[in-house]
C-alpha positions as CSV (number, residue, x, y, z in Angstrom):
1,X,8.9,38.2,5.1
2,X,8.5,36.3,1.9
3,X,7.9,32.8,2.4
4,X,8.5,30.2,-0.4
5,X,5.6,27.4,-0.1
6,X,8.0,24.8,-2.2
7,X,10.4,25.2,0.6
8,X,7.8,24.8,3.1
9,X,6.7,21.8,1.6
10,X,10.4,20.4,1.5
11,X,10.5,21.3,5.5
12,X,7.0,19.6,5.7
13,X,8.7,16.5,4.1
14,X,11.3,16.3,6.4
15,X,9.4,16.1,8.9
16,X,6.5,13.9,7.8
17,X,9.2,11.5,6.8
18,X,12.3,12.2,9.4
19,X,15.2,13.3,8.0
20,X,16.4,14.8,4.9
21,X,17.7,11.5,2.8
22,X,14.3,10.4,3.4
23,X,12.2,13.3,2.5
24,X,14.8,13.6,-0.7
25,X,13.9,10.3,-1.7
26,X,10.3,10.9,-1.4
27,X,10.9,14.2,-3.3
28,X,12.8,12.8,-6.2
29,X,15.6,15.1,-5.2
30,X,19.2,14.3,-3.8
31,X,20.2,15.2,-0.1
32,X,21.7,17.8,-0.7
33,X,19.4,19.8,-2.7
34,X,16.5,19.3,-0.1
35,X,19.7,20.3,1.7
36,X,20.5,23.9,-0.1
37,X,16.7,24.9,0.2
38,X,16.9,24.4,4.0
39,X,19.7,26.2,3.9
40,X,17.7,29.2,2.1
41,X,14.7,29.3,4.3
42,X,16.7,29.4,7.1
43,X,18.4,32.7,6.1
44,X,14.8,33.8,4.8
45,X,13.6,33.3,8.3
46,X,16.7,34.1,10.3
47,X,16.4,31.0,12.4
48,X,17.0,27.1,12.7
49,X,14.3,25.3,11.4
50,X,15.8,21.7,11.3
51,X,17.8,19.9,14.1
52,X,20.5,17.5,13.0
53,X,20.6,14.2,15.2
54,X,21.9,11.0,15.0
55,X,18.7,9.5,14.3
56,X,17.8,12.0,11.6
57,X,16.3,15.6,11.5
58,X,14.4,16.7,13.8
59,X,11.7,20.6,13.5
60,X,13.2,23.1,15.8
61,X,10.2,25.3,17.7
62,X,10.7,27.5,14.2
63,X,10.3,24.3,12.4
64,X,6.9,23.3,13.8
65,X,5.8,27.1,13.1
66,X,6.5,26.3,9.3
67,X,5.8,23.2,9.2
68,X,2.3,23.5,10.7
69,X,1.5,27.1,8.3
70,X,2.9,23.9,5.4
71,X,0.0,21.8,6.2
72,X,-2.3,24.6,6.8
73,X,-1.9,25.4,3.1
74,X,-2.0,22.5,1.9
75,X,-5.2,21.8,3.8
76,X,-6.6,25.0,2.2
77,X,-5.3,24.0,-1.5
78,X,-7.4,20.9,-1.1
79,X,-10.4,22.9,0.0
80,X,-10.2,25.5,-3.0
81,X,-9.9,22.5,-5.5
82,X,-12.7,20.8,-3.9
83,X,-15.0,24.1,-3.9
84,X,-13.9,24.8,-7.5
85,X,-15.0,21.0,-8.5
86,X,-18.6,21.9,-6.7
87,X,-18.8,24.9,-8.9
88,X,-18.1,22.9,-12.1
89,X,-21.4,20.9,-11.3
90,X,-19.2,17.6,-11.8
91,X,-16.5,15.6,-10.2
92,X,-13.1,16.3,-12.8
93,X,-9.3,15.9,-12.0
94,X,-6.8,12.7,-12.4
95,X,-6.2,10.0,-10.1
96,X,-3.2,7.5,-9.5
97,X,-3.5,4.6,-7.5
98,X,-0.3,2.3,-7.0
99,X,-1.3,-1.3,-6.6
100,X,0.4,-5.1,-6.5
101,X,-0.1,-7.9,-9.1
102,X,-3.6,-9.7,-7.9
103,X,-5.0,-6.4,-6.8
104,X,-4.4,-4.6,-9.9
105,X,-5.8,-7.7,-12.2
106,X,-8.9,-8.3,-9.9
107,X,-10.1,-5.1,-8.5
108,X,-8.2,-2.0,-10.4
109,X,-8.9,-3.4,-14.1
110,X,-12.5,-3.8,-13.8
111,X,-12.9,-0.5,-11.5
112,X,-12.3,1.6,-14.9
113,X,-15.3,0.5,-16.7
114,X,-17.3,2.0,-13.4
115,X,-15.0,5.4,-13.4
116,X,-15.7,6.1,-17.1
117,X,-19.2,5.4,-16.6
118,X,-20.2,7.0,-13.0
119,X,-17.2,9.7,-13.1
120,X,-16.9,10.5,-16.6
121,X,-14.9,13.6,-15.6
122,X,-12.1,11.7,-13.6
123,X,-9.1,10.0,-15.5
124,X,-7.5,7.1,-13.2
125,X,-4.5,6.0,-13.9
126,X,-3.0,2.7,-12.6
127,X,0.7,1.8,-11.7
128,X,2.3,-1.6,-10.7
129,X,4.5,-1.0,-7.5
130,X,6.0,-3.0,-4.5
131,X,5.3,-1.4,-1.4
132,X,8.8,0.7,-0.8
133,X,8.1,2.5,-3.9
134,X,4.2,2.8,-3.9
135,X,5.0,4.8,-0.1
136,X,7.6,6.8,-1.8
137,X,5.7,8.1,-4.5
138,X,2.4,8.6,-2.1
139,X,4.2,10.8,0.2
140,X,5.5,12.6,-3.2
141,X,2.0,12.8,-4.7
142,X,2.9,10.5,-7.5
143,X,0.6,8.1,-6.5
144,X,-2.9,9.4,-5.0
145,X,-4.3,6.1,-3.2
146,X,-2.5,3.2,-2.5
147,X,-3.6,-0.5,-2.0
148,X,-1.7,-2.3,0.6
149,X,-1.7,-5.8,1.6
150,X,-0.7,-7.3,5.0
151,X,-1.3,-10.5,7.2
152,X,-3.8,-10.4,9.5
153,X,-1.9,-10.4,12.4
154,X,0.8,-8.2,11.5
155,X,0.8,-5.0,13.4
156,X,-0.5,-1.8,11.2
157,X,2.1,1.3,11.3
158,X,0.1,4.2,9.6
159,X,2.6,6.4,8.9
160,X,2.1,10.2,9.8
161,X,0.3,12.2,7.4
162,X,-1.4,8.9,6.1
163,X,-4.9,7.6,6.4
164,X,-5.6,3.8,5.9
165,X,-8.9,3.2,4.6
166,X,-9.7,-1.2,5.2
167,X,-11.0,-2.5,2.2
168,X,-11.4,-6.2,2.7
169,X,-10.4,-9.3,4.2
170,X,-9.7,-12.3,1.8
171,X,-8.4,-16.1,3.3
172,X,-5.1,-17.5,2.8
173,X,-5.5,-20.8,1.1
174,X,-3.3,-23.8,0.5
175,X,-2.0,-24.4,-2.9
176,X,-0.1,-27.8,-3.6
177,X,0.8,-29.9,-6.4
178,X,-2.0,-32.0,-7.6
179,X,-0.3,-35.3,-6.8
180,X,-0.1,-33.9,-2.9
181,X,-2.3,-35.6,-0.3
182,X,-5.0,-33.4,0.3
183,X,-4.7,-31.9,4.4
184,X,-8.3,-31.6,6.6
185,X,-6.2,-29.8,9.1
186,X,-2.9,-27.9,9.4
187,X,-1.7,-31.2,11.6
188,X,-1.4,-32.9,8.2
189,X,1.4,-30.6,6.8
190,X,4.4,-32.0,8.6
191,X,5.7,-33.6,5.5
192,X,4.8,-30.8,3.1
193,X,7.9,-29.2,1.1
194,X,7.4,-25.3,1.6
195,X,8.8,-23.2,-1.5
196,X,10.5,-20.1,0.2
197,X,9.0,-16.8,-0.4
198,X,10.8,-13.4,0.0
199,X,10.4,-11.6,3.3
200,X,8.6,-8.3,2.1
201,X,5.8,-10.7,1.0
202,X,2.8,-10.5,3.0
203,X,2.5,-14.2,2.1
204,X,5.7,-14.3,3.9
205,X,4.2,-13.8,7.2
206,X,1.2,-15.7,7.2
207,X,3.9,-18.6,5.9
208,X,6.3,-17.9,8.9
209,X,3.4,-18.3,11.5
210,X,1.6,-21.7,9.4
211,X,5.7,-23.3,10.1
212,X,6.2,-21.8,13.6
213,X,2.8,-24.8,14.5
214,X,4.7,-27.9,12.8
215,X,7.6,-29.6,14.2
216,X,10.2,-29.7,11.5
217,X,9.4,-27.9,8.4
218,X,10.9,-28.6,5.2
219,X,11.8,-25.3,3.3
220,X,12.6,-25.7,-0.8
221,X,15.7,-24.5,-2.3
222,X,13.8,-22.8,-4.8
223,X,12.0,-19.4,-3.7
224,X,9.7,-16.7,-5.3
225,X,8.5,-13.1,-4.9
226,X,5.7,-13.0,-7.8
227,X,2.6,-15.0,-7.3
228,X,2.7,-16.3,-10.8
229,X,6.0,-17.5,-10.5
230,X,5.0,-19.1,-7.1
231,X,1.8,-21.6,-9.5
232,X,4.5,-22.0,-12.1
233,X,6.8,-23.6,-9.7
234,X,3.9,-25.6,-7.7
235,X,2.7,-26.8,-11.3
236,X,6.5,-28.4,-11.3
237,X,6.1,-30.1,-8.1
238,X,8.9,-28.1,-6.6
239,X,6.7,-27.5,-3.6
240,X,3.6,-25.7,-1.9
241,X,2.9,-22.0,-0.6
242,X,0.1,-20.1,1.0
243,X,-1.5,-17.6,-1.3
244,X,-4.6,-15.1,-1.1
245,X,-7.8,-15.8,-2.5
246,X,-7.2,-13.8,-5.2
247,X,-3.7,-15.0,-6.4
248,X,-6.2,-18.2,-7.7
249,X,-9.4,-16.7,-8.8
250,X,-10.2,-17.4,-13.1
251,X,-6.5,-19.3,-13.3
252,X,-6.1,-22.5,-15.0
253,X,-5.9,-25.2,-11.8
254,X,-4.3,-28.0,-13.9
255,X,-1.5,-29.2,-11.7
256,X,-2.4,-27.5,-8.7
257,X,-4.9,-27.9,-5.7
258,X,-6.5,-25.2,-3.8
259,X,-7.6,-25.9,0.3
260,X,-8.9,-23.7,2.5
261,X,-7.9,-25.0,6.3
262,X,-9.0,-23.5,9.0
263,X,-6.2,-21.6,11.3
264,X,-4.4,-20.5,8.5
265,X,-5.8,-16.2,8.7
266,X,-6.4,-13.8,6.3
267,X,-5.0,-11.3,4.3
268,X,-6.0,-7.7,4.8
269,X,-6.4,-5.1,1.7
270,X,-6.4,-1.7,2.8
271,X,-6.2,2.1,0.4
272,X,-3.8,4.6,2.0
273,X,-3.9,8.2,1.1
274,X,-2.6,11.7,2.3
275,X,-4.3,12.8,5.1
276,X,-5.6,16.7,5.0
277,X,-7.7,18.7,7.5
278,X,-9.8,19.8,4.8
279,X,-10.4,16.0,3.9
280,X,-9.4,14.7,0.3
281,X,-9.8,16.2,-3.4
282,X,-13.4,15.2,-4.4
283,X,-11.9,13.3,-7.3
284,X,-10.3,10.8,-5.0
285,X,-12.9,11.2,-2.9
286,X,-14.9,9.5,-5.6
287,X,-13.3,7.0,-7.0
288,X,-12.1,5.8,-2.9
289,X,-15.5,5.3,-2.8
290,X,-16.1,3.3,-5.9
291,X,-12.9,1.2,-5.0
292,X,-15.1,0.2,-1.8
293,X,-17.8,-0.7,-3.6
294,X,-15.9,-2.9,-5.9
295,X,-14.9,-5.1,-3.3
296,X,-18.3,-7.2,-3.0
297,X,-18.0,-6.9,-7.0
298,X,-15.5,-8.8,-7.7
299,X,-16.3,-11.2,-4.6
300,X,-14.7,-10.4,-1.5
301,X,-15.6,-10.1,1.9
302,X,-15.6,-6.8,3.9
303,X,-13.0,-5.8,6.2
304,X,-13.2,-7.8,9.3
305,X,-15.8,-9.9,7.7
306,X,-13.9,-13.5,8.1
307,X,-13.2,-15.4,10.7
308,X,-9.8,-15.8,11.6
């Protein structure tokens, strides 16, 4: 029997991401191609390998056979291209790491100056993404390592297949209008006007639970997604927001205020990846581990390092 390893890898997507619209997404193919190779390993086989369902595609006992012998090569394709790398005497390959606005400016810029001088073999490449799209193209291989933010109390779902690496904590801080009273304590907001902030924000949340402890919260019919636009529109007294520490670091403060008030959390950086048996490629090895140390670089606290 002659097994294609693309297919198996199509099979493997199905079922690291449940069904076959989402593994086509994550593929960058349509339904029904992910569909038509199905279809051919299954006659190469001579057996079901995928259960349709109405919550999406499940692996038959065939399915988990493949599936498993899918990871099992790809676990061994990482250890060849690791041993290969040891052979070479040096540390070569690219590396693409999806990130969001503030952690590409404060964390991914100055990280290349350390690559070309530490791993002058490795090329990294970075790429602006929200988080939909930065998980699509991890699970595709487009990205390598991905930087995620979330609030502190917002319960982590690591995928299966994926590996979160925590990377540090930083506070949430008050940003107003300069005019605004200045708080001591989150008591003193109940007459603040809160600009709205869209849901897939992580600022969203830690926004959501600041309101849920004042009586009558007065929202702003003006809203923003980008943290710039979120300054801009403070600058115009149209309101105030919670925003990490780094959405404020080297930015011109005329018009604004920045408080730090306790109660009001932090928000968690983390770097997800694939996860393989035979561990990760030693160039993402690498520069995961320079992407660590950068995080008392550029001034932030470890994981798990700040009081809540």
């Amino acid at each position: 029997m002659d097994l294609n390893s693309r297919r198996l890898g199509i099979l493997l997507a199905i079922h690291r991401d449940g069904g076959v619209v989402s593994a086509a997404d994550s593929l960058h193919m349509s339904p029904s191609a992910v569909s038509q190779q199905i279809q051919q390993l299954e006659r190469e086989v001579g057996v079901a390998v995928i259960e349709r369902t109405p919550h999406g595609s499940i692996l038959t006992p065939a399915g988990r056979i493949l599936a498993d012998l899918a990871e099992t090569i790809e676990t061994e394709s990482f250890k060849a291209s690791r041993s290969l790398a040891g052979l070479a005497g040096q540390v070569t390959g690219s590396v693409v790491i999806g990130g969001f606005q503030t952690a590409i400016r404060n964390i991914l810029i100055p990280l290349l100056p350390r690559v070309s001088d530490q791993l002058p073999g490795v090329q990294v490449s970075i790429r602006e993404v929200v988080e939909k799209q930065g998980m699509r193209e991890l699970r595709s291989g487009i990205v390598d390592l991905l930087i995620m933010e979330r609030d502190f109390e917002k319960q982590a779902v690591v995928p299966r297949g994926m590996r979160d690496v925590p990377y540090a904590d930083e506070p949430w801080l008050l940003v107003q209008p300069s005019g605004d009273a200045r708080p001591s304590s989150i008591s003193d907001l109940t007459t603040t006007t809160w600009l709205g902030v869209e849901p897939a924000a992580a600022s969203a949340q830690a926004i959501e639970r600041l309101q849920s402890a004042l009586p009558d919260p007065e929202i702003s019919i003006h809203r923003y997604a980008d943290y710039d636009v979120a300054l801009d529109m403070i600058r115009a007294g149209l309101g105030s927001t919670v925003l990490p520490r780094l959405a404020v670091s080297n930015i011109d403060t005329e018009g604004i205020q920045i408080t730090r008030l306790p109660g009001l959390g932090v928000r968690q950086l983390v770097i997800r990846h694939r996860e393989a048996a035979g561990g990760l490629e030693p160039a993402h090895e690498a520069v995961l581990q320079l992407l660590v140390e950068t995080a008392s670089i550029v001034g932030l606290p470890g994981a798990g390092s700040i009081d809540q």
